[in-house]
C-alpha positions as CSV (number, residue, x, y, z in Angstrom):
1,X,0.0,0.0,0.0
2,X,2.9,2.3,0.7
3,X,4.4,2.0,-2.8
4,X,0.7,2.9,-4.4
5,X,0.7,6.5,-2.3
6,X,4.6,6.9,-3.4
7,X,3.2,6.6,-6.9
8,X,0.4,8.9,-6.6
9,X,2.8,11.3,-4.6
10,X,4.8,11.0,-7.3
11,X,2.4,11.1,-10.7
12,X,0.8,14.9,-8.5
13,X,4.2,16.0,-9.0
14,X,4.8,15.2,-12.8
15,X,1.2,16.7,-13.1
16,X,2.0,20.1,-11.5
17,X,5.1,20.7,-12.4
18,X,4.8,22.1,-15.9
19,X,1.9,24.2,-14.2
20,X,4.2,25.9,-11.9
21,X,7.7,25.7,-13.7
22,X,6.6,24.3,-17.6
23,X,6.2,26.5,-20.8
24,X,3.5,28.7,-19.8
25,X,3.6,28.1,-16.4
26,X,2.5,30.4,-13.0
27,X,6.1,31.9,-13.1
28,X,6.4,32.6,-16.2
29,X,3.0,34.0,-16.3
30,X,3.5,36.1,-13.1
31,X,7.3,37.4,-15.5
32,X,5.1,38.3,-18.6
33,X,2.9,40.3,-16.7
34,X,5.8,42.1,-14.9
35,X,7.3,43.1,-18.1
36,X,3.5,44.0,-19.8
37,X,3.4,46.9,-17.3
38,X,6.9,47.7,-17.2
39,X,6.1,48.3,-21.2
40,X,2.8,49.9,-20.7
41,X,4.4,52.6,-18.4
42,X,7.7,53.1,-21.0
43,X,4.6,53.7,-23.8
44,X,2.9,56.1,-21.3
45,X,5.9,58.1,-20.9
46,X,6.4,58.1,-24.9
47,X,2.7,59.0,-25.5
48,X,3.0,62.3,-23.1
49,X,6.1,62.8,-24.9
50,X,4.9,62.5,-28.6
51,X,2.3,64.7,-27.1
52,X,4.1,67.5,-26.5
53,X,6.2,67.1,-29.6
54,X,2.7,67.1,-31.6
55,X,1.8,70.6,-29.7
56,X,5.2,71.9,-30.4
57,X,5.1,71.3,-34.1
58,X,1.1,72.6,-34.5
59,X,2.3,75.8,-32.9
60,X,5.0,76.3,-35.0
61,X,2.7,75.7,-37.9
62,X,0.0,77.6,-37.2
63,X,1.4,81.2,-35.3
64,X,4.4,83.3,-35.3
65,X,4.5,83.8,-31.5
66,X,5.8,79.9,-31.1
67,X,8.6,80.8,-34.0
68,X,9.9,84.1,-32.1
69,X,10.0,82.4,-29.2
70,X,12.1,79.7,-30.5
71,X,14.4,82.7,-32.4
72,X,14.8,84.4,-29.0
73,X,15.8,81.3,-26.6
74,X,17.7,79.3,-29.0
75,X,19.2,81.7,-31.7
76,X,19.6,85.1,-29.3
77,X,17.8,86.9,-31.7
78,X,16.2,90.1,-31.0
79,X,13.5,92.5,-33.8
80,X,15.2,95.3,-34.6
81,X,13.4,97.8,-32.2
82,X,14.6,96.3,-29.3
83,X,17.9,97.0,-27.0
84,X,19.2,93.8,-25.8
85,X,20.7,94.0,-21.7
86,X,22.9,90.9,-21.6
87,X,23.4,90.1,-17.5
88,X,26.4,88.5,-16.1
89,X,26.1,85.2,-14.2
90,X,26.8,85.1,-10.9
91,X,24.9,88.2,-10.1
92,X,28.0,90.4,-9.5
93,X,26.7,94.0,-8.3
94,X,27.5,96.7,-10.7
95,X,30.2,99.1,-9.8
96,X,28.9,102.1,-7.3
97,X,29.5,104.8,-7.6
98,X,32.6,106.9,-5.9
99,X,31.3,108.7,-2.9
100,X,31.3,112.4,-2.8
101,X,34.2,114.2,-1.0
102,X,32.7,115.0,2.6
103,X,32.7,119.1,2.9
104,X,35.3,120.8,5.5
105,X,32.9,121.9,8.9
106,X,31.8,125.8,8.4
107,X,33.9,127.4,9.9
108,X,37.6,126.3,9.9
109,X,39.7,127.5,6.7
């Protein structure tokens, strides 16, 4: 009778193990659905992304407040009725003035 259990024992074990470690299995299952969302977020982030691009390019399209924008940041260009103050980093203070000579007490030549 022992020998019959040790061969059921054994016959639950081939039957379970290509459920829990076979082709398909609970932990390969459980690995695919760990890299599904791991994908879904990456095409999340690219979605916002393309997003923005898409605004970016129909503004550029469409008005020339998007184009002078772009000329000023990444060009340094300025219309021609402008003056252009260029700041130093760092914010050094600009040179003050010399004081004025303190007048001699009335009085005393």
């Amino acid at each position: 009778m022992r020998w019959l259990a040790l061969l059921f024992a054994a016959l639950i074990l081939a039957l379970q193990y290509p459920m829990w470690l076979g082709k398909g299995g609970w932990l390969q299952v459980r690995e695919t659905d760990r890299q599904l969302a791991a994908q879904r977020e990456a095409n999340a982030k690219l979605k916002a992304r393309n997003e923005a691009l898409d605004a970016d390019v129909r503004d550029l399209k469409t008005g020339s407040e998007a184009i002078e924008e772009r000329a000023r940041s990444e060009l340094g260009m300025i219309r021609s009725d402008e003056v252009f103050f260029q700041l130093q980093p760092g914010g050094a203070a600009p040179p003050s003035l010399p004081a004025p000579a303190a007048a001699p007490p009335a009085g005393k030549p």
